[in-house]
C-alpha positions in Angstrom: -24.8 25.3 -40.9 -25.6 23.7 -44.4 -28.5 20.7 -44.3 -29.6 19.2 -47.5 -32.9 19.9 -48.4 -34.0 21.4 -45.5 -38.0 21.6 -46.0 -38.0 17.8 -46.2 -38.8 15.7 -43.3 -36.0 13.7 -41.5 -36.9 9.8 -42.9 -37.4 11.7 -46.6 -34.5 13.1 -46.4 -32.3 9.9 -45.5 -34.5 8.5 -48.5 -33.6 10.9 -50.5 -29.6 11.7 -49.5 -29.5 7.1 -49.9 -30.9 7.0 -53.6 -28.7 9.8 -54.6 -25.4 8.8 -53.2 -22.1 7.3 -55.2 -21.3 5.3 -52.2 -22.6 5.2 -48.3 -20.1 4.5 -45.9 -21.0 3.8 -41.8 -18.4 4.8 -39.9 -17.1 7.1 -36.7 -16.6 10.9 -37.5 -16.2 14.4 -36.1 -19.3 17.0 -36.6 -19.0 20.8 -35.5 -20.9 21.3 -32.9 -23.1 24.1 -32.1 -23.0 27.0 -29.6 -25.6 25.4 -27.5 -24.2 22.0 -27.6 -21.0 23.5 -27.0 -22.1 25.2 -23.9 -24.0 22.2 -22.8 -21.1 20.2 -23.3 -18.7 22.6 -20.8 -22.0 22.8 -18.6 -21.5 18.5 -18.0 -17.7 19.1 -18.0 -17.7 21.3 -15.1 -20.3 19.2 -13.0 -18.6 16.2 -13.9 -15.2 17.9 -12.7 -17.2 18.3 -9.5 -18.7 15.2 -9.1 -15.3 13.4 -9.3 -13.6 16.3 -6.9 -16.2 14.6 -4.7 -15.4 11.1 -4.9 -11.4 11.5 -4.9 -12.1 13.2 -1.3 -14.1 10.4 -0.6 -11.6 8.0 -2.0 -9.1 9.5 0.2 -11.3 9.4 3.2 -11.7 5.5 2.6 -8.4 4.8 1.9 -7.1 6.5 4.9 -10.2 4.4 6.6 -8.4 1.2 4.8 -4.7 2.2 6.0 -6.0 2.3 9.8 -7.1 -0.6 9.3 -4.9 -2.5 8.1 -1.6 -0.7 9.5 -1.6 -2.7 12.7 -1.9 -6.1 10.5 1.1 -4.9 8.4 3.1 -4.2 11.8 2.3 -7.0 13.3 3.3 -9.4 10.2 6.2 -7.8 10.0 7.6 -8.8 13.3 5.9 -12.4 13.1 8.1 -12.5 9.1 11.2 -11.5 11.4 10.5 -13.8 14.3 10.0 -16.8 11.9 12.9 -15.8 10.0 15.7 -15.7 12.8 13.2 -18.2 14.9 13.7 -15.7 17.9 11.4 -13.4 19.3 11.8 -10.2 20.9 10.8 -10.1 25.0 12.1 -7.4 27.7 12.8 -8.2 31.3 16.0 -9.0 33.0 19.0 -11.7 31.6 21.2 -12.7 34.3 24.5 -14.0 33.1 26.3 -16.3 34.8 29.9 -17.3 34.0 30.5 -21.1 34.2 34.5 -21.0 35.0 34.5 -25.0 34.6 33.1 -25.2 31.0 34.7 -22.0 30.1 31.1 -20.5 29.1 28.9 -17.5 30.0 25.2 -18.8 30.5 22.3 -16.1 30.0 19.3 -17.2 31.7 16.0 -15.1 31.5 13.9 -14.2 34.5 12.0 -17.7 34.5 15.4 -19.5 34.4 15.2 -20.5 31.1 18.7 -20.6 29.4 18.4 -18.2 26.6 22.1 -18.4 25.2 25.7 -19.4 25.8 28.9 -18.2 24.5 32.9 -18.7 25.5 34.1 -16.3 28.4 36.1 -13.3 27.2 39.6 -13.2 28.7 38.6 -10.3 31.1 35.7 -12.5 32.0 38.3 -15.0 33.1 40.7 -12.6 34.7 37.5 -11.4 36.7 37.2 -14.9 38.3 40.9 -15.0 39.1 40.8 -11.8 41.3 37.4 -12.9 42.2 39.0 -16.2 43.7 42.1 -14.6 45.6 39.8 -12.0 47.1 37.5 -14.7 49.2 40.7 -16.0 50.0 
């Protein structure tokens, strides 16, 4: 490689290159590098390449840590978002439903006797009753 005025000392020679120049400009720019810094430079690549093959395992490690985590959170706001949306939550056990020939309804209680919903009696929940009736008779 080509130095200017190579037998000078560095700070003479920065003297020397600024009292002889047309025009200094500071800026960013590209220099060759050498072999050595060149080999260096692929020597902190590759360990750097390792290094961070490292941490993404780790990263992966703690985000699957993370996901545990939170994954029963996430399931459980899920049904809570449902069960405030349709104001109804989801319970098994027995429903006992009961027709109510006089109103014309079909009661559903739960196993606590709580009335959980009512609806009209289909017409073969009607005709049931009727056959029902002339049996006990």
């Amino acid at each position: 490689m080509k130095q200017f005025m190579p037998e000078l000392q560095q700070h003479e020679r920065i003297l020397l290159l600024q009292q002889n120049a047309d025009r200094i400009e500071e800026t960013t720019y590209y220099k060759p590098l050498t072999q050595e810094e060149l080999d260096l430079r692929r020597e902190n690549l590759t360990d750097n390449a390792i290094k961070l093959s490292e941490f993404e395992d780790e990263k992966k490690d703690a985000m699957a840590d993370f996901k545990a985590k939170m994954d029963p959170l996430t399931k459980e706001n899920k049904k809570l978002l449902t069960e405030v949306k349709t104001r109804q939550a989801e319970v098994s056990g027995s429903l006992y439903h009961l027709s109510n020939h006089d109103d014309g309804m079909m009661e559903t209680y739960d196993q606590n006797g709580e009335l959980i919903s009512t609806r009209r009696l289909r017409p073969e929940e009607k005709q049931q009753n009727i056959f029902n009736i002339k049996k006990a008779n």
